[in-house]
C-alpha positions in Angstrom: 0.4 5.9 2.8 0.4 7.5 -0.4 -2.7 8.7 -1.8 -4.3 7.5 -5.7 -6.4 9.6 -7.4 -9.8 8.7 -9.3 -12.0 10.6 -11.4 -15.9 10.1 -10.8 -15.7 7.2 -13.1 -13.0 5.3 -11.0 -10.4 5.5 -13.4 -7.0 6.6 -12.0 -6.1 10.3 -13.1 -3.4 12.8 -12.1 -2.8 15.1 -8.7 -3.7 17.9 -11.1 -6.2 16.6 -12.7 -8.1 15.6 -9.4 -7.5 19.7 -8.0 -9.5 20.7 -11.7 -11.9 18.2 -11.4 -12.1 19.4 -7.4 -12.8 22.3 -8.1 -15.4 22.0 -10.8 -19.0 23.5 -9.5 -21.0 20.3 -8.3 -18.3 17.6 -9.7 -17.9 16.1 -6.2 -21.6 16.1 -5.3 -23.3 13.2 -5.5 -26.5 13.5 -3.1 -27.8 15.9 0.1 -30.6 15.2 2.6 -31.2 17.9 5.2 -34.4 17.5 6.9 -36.7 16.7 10.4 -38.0 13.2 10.6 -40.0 12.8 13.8 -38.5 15.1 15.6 -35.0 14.6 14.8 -32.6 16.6 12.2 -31.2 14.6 9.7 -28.4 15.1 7.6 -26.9 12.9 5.2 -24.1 14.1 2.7 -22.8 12.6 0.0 -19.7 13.5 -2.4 -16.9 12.5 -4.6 -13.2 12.5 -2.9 -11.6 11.3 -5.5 -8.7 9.9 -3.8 -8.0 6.6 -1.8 -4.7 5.0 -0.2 -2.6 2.7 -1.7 -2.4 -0.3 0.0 -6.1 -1.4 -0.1 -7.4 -4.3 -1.5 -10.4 -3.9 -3.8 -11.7 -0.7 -6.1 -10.7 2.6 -4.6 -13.8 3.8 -2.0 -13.6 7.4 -3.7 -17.1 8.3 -2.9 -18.3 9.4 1.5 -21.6 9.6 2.5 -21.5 11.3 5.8 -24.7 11.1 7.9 -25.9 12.7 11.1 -29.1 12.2 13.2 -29.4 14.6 16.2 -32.1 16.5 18.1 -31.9 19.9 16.3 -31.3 21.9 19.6 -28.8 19.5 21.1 -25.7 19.9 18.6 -23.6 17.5 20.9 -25.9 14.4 21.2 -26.0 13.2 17.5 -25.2 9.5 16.0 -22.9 9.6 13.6 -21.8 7.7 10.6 -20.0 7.2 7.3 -19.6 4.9 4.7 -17.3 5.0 1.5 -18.7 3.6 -1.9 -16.5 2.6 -5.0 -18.6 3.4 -7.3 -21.6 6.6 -8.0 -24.0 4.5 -8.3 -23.2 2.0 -5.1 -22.8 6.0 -3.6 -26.1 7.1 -5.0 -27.9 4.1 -3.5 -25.7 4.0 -0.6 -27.3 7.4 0.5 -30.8 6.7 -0.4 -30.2 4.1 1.7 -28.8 5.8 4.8 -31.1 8.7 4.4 -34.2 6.0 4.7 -32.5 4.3 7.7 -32.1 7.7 9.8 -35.9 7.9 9.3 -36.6 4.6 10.4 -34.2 4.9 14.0 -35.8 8.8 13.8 -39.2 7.2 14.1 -38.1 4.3 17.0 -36.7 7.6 18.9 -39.8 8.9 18.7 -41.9 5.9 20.0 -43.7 5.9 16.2 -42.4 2.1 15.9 -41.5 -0.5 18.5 -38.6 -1.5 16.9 -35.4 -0.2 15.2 -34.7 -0.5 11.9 -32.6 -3.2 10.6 -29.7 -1.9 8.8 -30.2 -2.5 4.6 -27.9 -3.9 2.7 -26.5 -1.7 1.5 -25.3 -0.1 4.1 -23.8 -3.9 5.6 -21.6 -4.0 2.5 -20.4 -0.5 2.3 -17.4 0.3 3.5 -18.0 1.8 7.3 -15.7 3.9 8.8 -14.6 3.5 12.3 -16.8 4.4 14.8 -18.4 3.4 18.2 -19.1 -0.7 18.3 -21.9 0.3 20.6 -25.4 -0.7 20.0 -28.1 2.0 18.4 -29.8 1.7 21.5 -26.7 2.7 23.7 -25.0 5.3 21.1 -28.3 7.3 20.9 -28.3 6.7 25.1 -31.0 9.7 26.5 -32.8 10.7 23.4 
């Protein structure tokens, strides 16, 4: 697969223009969360990659959010997820939205709420990356 390259903007740019831009202080961060919500440590990252396969259909998903909710002494049982965004804004509100649904499932963990959270929007129609199929309930299985 051979890899494009994007500025932050989306428009296509050079190998060496993506390695300056890379290594730019704070170019490729978009957003960071890094907190305890009832009991569990959450950690959602967010950041331009700049570079996307060829052969997709679509805009170029050049931004991750990367997201993590575990029990801060148990390293090994954590949910996990990421999305890709195509744009820094879909990415800004893309982790805002993650970062408030990790809250919500922290809170159902818990016991605070009866219920999970229903996944938002945005997070439906961003991109997912593969993962487990398995429901919340049996991914997060002993918490």
């Amino acid at each position: 697969m051979e890899l494009r390259y994007y500025d932050r903007d989306g428009r296509p740019i050079s190998e060496q223009q993506w390695q300056r831009f890379g290594h730019q202080s704070g170019y490729g961060r978009v957003d960071y969360t890094d907190a305890t919500r009832h009991g569990r440590h959450l950690i959602v990252v967010t950041c331009w990659l700049g570079a996307a396969g060829g052969h997709q259909s679509g805009p170029p998903l050049i931004f991750h959010t990367f997201a993590e909710l575990r029990l801060p002494a148990a390293a090994g049982a954590s949910y996990r997820r990421s999305w890709s965004w195509p744009t820094l804004q879909k990415a800004r509100d893309g982790h805002q939205a993650v970062a408030a649904w990790l809250t919500g499932v922290a809170a159902w963990l818990a016991g605070t709420t009866d219920q999970p959270p229903a996944l938002p929007p945005a997070l439906i129609t961003g991109q997912r990356q593969p993962g487990p199929a398995d429901p919340l309930r049996q991914v997060l299985q002993g918490w």
